[in-house]
N, C-alpha and C positions, 0 to 999 in steps of 0.2 A: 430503645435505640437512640431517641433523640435526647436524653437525657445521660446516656453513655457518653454521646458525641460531645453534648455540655461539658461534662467533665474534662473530656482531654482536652477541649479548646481553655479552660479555664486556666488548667494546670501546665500549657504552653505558654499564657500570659503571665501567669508568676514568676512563673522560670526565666520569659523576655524580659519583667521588671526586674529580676536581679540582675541579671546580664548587664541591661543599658544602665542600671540603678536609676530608673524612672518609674514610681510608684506610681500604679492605679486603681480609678476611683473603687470603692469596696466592692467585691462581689456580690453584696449583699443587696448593694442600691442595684446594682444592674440583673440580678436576678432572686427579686423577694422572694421568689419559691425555695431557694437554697434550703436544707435543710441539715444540720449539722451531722448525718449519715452521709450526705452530698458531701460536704467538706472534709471527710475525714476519706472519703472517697479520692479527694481531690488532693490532697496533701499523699496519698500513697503510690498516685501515678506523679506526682513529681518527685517522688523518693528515687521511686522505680527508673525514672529516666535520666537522673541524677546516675545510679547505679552503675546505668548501662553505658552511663562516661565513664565510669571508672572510681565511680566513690563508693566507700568503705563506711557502713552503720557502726562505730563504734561504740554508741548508746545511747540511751533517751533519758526524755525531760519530761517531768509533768508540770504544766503549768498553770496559772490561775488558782492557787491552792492558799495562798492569802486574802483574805479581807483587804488586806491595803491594794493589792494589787487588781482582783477585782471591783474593788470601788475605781480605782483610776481607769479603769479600761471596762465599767458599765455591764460586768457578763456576774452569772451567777454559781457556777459549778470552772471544775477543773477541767484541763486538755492533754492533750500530749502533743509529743513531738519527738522525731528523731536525730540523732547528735552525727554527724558524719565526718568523717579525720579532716577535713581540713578547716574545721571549725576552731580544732585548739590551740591555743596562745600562749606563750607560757607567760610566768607574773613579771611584771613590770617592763610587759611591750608595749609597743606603740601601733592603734590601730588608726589608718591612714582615711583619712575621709574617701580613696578609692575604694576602702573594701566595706566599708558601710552606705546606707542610703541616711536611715535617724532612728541611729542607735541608742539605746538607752542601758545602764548597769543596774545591776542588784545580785543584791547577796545571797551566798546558797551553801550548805553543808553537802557535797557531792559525796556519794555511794561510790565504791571500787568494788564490785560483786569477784566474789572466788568461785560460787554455783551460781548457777540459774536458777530465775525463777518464774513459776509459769501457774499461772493462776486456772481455774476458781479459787477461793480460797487463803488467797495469799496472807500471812498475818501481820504485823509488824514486828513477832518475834520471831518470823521464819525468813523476815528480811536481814537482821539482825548476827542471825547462825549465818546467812549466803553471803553476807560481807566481809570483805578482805580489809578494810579499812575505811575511812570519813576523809575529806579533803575540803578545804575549804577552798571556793570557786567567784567569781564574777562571773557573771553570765550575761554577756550583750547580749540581749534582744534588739531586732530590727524586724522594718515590714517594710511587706514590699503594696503596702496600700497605704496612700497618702492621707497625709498628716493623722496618722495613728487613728483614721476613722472607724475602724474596727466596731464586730460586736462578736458573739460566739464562733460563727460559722468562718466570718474571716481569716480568726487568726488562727482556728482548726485548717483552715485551707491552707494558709501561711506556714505549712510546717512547726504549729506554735509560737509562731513571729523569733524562731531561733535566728541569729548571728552570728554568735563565736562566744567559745569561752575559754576565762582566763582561768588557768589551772594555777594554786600557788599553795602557801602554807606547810604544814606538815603534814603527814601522813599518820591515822589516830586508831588503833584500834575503835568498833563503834561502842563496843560494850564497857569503855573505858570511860564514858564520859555521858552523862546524861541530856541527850540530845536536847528534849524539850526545853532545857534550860541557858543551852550553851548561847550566850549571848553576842551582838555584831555590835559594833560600831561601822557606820557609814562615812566617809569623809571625802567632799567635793572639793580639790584646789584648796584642802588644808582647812576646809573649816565642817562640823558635824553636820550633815543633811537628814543623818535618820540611824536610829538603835531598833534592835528587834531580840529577838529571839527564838530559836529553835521551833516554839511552838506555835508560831507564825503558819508554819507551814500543815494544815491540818491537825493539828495540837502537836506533830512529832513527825519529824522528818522521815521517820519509817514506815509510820503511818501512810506519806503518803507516796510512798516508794509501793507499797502493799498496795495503794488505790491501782497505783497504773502495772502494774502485773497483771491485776485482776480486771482492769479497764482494755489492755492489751491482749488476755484473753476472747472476749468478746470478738477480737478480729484474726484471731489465730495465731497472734505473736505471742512473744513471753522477753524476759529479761535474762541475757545470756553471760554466763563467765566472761568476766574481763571486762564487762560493758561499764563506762561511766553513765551514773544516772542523778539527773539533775531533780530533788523533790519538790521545787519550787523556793522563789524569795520568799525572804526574813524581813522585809521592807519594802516601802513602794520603788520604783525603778525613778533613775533619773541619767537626764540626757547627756549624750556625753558628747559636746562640741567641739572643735578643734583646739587644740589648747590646755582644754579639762584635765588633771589628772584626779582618778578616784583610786580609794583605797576603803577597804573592809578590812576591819581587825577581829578577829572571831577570840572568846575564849578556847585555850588549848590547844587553840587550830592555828596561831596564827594568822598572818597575815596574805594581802593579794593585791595589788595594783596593776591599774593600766594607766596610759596616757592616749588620749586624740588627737593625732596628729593631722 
């Protein structure tokens, strides 16, 4: 019981830090017992109350699925997160320091699913046949815990520290191009911050589309038609200040920019 109660007071504070956009201190200092079952607990009652105002899951994210991204943010395995409509932007908007708290971009090869998919099991060639096409994305992450103090549990609480994403580029069939190879360019206000490639992401962005079907199993979801799904950056994340404009250039895919307004 008292550990239930935890949860919904936790996951009322998250949801106040986005509101006011005043991040606070990590769940993690205020309750070392957290356990990353507790935070994936606590990210599905702020789904859930999110819902109940009137938003729409239009897909998920797996995140922490890079080395770069992991070393920057101190955690050692993947997360997830859920994608909800008004998180997307189209390419080359401008996002207003009202609607972030400290947002940060990185690059992603985004999934358009045609079926579903619902693991045990899942493969990366059964991800492959369920996709409708590749889309290359920005994906602002933000938290609603200050100064990005984060460790596992938090940013599992955090909805996977989601913010918005910038949808751009072309639209690719997936089996047209070999993902593990397809390469980014990174570009901050016009000058290179960071290159990656596809295999960044678990060796192969299907790869780790297949991790979180099968990770989202465990909690009785799955990955449904039409859903956008994010497999995680191709590079480390970098912040994006008022002012900042970035841009990702992907092979085959095109391009995606935002600016901070």
């Amino acid at each position: 019981m008292f550990k239930a109660k935890l949860i919904e007071e936790l996951a009322a504070c998250l949801l106040e830090a986005e509101r006011t956009r005043r991040p606070v201190e990590p769940l993690t200092a205020q309750h070392p017992e957290i356990t990353v079952e507790d935070a994936y607990a606590i990210q599905l009652k702020v789904i859930d109350a999110k819902r109940a105002r009137g938003a729409r899951v239009i897909g998920k994210k797996a995140g922490l699925t890079s080395q770069a991204i992991q070393r920057l943010f101190g955690v050692n395995e993947p997360d997830f997160g859920h994608l909800l409509h008004d998180m997307t932007v189209e390419d080359s908007s401008v996002i207003l320091s009202s609607e972030a708290i400290q947002p940060k971009a990185e690059p992603e090869i985004a999934f358009l699913l045609a079926e579903p998919l619902k693991g045990p099991g899942v493969t990366a060639a059964d991800v492959l046949r369920a996709t409708r096409y590749v889309i290359p994305v920005l994906e602002i992450i933000d938290s609603r815990i200050v100064d990005w103090k984060i460790k596992l549990a938090d940013t599992i609480a955090d909805n996977a520290s989601c913010g918005k994403v910038v949808v751009g580029g072309r639209a690719v069939p997936a089996d047209s191009i070999d993902l593990r190879l397809a390469g980014v360019v990174l570009e901050k206000n016009g000058e290179i911050v960071a290159t990656g490639a596809g295999a960044a992401a678990l060796g192969n962005p299907a790869i780790a589309v297949a991790w979180l079907a099968n990770k989202l199993a465990t909690f009785g979801e799955g990955l449904e038609a039409n859903e956008l799904i994010l497999p995680g950056s191709l590079t480390s994340a970098f912040d994006g200040r008022p002012g900042d404009h970035i841009r990702a250039t992907f092979d085959h895919l095109g391009s995606v920019s935002v600016r901070f307004g």
